[in-house]
BAGU-29065 format. One record per residue: x, y, z of N, C-alpha, C in turn; residue in three letters. Coordinates in steps of 0.001 Angstrom, whole numbers, always signed. Layout:
<node n_x="X" n_y="Y" n_z="Z" ca_x="X" ca_y="Y" ca_z="Z" c_x="X" c_y="Y" c_z="Z" code="ALA"/>
...
This chain:
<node n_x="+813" n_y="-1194" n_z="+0" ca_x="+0" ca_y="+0" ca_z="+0" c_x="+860" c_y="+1263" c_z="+0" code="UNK"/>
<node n_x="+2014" n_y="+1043" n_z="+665" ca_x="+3224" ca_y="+2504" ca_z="+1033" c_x="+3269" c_y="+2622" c_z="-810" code="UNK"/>
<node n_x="+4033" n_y="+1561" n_z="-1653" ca_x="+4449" ca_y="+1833" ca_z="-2606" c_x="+3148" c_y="+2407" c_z="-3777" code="UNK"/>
<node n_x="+2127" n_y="+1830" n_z="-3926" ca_x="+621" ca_y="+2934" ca_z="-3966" c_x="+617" c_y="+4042" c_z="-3947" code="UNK"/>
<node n_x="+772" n_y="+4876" n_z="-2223" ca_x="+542" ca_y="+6210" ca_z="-2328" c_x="+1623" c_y="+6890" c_z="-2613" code="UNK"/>
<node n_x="+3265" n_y="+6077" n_z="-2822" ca_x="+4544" ca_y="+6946" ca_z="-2924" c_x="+3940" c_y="+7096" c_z="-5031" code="UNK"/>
<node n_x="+3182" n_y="+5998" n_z="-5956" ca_x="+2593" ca_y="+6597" ca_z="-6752" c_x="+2537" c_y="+7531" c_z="-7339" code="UNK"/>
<node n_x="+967" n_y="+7685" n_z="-6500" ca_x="-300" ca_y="+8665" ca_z="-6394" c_x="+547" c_y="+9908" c_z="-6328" code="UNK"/>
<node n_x="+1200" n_y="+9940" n_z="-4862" ca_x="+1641" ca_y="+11017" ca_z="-4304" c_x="+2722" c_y="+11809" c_z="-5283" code="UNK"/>
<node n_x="+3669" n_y="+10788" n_z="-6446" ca_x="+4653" ca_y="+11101" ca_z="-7356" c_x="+3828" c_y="+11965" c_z="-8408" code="UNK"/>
<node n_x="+2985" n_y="+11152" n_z="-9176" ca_x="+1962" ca_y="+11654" ca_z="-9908" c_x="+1426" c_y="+13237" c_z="-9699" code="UNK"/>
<node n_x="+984" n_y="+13208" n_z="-8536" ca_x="+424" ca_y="+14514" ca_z="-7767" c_x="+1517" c_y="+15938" c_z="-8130" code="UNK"/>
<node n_x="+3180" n_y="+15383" n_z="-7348" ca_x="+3881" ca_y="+16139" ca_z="-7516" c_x="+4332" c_y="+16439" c_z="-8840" code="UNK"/>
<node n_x="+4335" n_y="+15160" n_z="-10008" ca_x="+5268" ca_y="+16042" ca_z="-11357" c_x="+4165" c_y="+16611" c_z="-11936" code="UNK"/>
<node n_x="+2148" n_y="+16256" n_z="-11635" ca_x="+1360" ca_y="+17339" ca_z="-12419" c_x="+1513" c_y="+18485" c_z="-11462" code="UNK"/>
<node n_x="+1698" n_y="+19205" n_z="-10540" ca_x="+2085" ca_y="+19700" ca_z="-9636" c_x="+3300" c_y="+21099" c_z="-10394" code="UNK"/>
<node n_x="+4454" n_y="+20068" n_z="-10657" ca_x="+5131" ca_y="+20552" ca_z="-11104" c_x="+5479" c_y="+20826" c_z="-12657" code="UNK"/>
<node n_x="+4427" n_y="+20327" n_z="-13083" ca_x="+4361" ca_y="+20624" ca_z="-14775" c_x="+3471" c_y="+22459" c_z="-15391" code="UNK"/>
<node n_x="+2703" n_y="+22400" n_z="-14358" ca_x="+2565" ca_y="+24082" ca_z="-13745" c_x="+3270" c_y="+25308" c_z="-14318" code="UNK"/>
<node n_x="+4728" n_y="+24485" n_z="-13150" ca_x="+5180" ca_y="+25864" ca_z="-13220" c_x="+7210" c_y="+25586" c_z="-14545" code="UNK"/>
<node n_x="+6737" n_y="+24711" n_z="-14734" ca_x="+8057" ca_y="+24750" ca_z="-15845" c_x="+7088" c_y="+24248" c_z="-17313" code="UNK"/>
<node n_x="+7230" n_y="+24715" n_z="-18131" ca_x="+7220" ca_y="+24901" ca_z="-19219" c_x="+7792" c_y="+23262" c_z="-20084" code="UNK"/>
<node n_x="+6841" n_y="+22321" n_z="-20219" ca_x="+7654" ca_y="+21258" ca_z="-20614" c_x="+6941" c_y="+20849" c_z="-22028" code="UNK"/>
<node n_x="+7432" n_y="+19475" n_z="-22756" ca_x="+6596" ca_y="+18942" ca_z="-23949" c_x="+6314" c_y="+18145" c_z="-23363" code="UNK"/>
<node n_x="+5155" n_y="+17924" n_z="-24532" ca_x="+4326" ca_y="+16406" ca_z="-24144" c_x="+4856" c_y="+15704" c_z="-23458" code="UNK"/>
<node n_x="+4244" n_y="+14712" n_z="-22553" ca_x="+5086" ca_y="+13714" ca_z="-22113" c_x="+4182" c_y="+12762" c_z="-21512" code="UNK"/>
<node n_x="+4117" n_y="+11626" n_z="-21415" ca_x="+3222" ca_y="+10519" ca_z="-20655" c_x="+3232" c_y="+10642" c_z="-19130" code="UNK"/>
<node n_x="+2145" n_y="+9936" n_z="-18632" ca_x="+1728" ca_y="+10136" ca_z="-17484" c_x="+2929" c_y="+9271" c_z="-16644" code="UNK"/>
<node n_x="+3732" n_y="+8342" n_z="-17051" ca_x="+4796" ca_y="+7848" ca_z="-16605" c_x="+5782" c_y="+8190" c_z="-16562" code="UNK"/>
<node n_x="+6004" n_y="+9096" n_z="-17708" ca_x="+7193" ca_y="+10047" ca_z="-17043" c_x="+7023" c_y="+10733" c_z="-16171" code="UNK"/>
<node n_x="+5881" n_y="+11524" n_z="-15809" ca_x="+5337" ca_y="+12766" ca_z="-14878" c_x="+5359" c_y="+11731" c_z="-13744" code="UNK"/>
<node n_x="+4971" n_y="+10995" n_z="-13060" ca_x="+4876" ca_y="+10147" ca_z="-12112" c_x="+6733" c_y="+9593" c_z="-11538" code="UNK"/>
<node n_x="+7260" n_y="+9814" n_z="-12434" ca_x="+8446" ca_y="+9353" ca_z="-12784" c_x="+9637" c_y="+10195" c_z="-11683" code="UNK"/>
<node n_x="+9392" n_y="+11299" n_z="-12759" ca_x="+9983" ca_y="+12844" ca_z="-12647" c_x="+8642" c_y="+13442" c_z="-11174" code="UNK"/>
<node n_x="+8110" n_y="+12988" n_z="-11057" ca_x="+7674" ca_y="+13153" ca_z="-9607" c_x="+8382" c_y="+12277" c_z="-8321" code="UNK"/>
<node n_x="+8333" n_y="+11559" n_z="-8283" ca_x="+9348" ca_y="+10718" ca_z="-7516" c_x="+10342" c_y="+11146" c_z="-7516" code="UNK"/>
<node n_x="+11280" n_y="+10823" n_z="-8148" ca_x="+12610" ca_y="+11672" ca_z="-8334" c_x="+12901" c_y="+12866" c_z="-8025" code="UNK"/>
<node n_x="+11906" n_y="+13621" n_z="-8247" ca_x="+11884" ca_y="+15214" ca_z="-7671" c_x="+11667" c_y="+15374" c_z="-5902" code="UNK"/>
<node n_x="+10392" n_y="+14094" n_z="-5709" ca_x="+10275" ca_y="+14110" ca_z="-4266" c_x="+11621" c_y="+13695" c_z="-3477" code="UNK"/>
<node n_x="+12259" n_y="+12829" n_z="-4240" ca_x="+13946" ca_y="+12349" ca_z="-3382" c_x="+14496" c_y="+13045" c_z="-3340" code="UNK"/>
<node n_x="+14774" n_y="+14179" n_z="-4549" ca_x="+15763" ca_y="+15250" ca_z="-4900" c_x="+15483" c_y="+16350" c_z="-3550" code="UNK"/>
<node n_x="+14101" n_y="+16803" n_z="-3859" ca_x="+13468" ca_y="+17933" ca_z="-2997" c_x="+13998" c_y="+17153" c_z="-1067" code="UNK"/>
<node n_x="+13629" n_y="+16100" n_z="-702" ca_x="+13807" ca_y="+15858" ca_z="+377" c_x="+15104" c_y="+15560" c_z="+1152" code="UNK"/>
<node n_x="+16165" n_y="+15272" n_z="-135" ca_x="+17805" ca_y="+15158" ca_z="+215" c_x="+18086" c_y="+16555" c_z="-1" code="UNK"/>
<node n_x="+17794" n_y="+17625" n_z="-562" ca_x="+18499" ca_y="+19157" ca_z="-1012" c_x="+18046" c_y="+19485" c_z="+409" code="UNK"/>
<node n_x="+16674" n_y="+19501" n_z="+1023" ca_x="+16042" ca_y="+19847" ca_z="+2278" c_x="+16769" c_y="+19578" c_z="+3582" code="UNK"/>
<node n_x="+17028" n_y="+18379" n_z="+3374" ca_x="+17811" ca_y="+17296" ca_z="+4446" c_x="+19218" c_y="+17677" c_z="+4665" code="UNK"/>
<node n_x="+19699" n_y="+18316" n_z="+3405" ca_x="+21032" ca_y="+18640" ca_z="+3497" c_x="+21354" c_y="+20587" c_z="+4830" code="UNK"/>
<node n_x="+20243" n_y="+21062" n_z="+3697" ca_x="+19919" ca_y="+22664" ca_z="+4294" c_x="+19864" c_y="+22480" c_z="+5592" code="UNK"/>
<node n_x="+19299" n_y="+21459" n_z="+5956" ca_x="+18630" ca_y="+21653" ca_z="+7536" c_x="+19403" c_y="+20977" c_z="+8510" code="UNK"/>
<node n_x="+20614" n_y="+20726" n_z="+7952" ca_x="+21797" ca_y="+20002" ca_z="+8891" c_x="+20876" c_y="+18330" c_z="+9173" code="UNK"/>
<node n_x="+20595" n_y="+18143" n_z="+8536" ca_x="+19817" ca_y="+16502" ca_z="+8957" c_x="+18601" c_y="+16538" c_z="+9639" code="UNK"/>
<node n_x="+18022" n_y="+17780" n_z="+9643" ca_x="+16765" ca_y="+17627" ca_z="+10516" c_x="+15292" c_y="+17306" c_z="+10052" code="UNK"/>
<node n_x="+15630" n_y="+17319" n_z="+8674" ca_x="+14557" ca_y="+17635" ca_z="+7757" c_x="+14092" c_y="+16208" c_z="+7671" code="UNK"/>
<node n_x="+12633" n_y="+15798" n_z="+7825" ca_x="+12201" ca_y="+14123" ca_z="+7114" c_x="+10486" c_y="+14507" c_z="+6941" code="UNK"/>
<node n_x="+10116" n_y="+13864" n_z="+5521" ca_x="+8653" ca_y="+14163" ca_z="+5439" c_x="+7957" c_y="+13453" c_z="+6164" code="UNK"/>
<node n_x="+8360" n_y="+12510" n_z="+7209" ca_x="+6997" ca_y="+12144" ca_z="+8204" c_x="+6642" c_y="+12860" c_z="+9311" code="UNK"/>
<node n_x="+7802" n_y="+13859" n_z="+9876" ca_x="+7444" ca_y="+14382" ca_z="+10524" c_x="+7129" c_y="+15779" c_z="+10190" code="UNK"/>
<node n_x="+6571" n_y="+15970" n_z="+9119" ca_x="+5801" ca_y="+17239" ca_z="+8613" c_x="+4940" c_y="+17214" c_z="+8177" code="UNK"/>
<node n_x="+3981" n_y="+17916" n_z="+7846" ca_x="+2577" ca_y="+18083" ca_z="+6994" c_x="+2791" c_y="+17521" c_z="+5835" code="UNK"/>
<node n_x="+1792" n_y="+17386" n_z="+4906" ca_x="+1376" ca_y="+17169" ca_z="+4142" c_x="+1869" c_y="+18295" c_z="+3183" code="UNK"/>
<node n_x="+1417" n_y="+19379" n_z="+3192" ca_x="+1115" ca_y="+20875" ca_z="+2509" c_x="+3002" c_y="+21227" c_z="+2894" code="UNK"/>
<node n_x="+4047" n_y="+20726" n_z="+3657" ca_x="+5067" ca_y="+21012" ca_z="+4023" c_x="+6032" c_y="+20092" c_z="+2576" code="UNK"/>
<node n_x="+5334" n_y="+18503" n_z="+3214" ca_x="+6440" ca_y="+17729" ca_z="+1935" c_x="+5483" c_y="+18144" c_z="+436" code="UNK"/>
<node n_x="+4472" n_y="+18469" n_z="+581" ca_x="+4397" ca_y="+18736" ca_z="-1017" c_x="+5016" c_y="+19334" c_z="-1678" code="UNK"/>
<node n_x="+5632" n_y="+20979" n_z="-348" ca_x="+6057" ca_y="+21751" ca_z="-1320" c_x="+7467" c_y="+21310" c_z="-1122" code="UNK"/>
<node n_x="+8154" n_y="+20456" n_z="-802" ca_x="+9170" ca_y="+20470" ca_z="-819" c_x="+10033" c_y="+19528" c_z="-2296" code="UNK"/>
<node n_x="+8399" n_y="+18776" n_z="-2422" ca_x="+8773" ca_y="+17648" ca_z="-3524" c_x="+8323" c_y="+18456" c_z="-4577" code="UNK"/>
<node n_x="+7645" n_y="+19276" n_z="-4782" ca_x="+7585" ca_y="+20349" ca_z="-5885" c_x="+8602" c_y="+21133" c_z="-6384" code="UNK"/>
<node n_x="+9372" n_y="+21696" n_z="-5095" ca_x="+10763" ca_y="+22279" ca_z="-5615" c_x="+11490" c_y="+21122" c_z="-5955" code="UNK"/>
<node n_x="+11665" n_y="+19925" n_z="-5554" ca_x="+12467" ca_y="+18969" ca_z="-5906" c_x="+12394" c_y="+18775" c_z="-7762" code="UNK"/>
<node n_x="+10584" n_y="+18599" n_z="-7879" ca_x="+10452" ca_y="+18188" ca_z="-9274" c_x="+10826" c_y="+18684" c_z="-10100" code="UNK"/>
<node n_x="+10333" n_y="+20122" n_z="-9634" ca_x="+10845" ca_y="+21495" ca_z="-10658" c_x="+12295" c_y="+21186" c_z="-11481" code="UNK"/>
<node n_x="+13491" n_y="+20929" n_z="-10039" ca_x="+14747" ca_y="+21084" ca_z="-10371" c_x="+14672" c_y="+19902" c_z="-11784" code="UNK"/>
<node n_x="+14406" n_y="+18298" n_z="-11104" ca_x="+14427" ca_y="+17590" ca_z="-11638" c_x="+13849" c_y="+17869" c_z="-13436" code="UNK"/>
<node n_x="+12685" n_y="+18770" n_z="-13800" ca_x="+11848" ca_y="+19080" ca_z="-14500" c_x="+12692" c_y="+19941" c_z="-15482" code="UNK"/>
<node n_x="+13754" n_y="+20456" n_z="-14681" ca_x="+14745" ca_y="+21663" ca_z="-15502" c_x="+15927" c_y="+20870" c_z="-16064" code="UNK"/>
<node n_x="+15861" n_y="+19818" n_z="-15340" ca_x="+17406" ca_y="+19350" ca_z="-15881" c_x="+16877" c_y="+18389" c_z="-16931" code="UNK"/>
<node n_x="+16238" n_y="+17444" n_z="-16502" ca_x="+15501" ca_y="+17012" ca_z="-17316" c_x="+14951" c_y="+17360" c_z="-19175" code="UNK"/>
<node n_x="+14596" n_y="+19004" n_z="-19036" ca_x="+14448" ca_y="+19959" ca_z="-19681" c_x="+15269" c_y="+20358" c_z="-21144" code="UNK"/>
<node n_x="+16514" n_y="+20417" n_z="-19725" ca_x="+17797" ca_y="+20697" ca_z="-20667" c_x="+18764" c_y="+19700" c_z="-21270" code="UNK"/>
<node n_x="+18306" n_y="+18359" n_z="-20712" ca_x="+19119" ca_y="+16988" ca_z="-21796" c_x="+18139" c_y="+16741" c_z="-22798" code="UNK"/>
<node n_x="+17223" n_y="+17096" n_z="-22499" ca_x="+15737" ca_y="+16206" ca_z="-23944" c_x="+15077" c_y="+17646" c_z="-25005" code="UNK"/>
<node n_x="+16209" n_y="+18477" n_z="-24986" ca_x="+15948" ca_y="+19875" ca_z="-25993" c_x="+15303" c_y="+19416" c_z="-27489" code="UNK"/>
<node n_x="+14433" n_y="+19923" n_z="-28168" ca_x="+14442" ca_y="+19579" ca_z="-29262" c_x="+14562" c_y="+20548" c_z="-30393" code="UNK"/>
């Protein structure tokens, strides 16, 4: 069921993050994809800032979203800039 809502919850974040970067087409598996990845990215860049204090269970909801949003973004930019056409 964890691996389910880590999903849902991926999904959530790369439409989330398709918003606010400017991307092409792309399948719902990449976005789910590049959501995940963004949520790891966003929660190790966080984890790092905060001297180790940082973990999304012990925060809100509305806290790790936005944190896996900035994650995706990054992910969404780099991403961005290897698949130019």
């Amino acid at each position: 069921m964890v691996i389910l809502s880590w999903i849902v919850f991926g999904a959530f974040v790369g439409w989330l993050a398709g918003f606010f970067m400017p991307k092409p087409r792309q399948g719902c598996l990449v976005n789910i994809a590049l959501g995940l990845v963004g949520a790891l990215c966003g929660g190790f860049i966080f984890q790092q800032l905060s001297g180790g204090s940082f973990r999304y269970e012990a925060h809100g909801f509305i806290a790790s979203t936005v944190v896996a949003v900035i994650g995706a973004v990054l992910v969404l930019a780099i991403w961005n800039a290897l698949h130019k056409r």
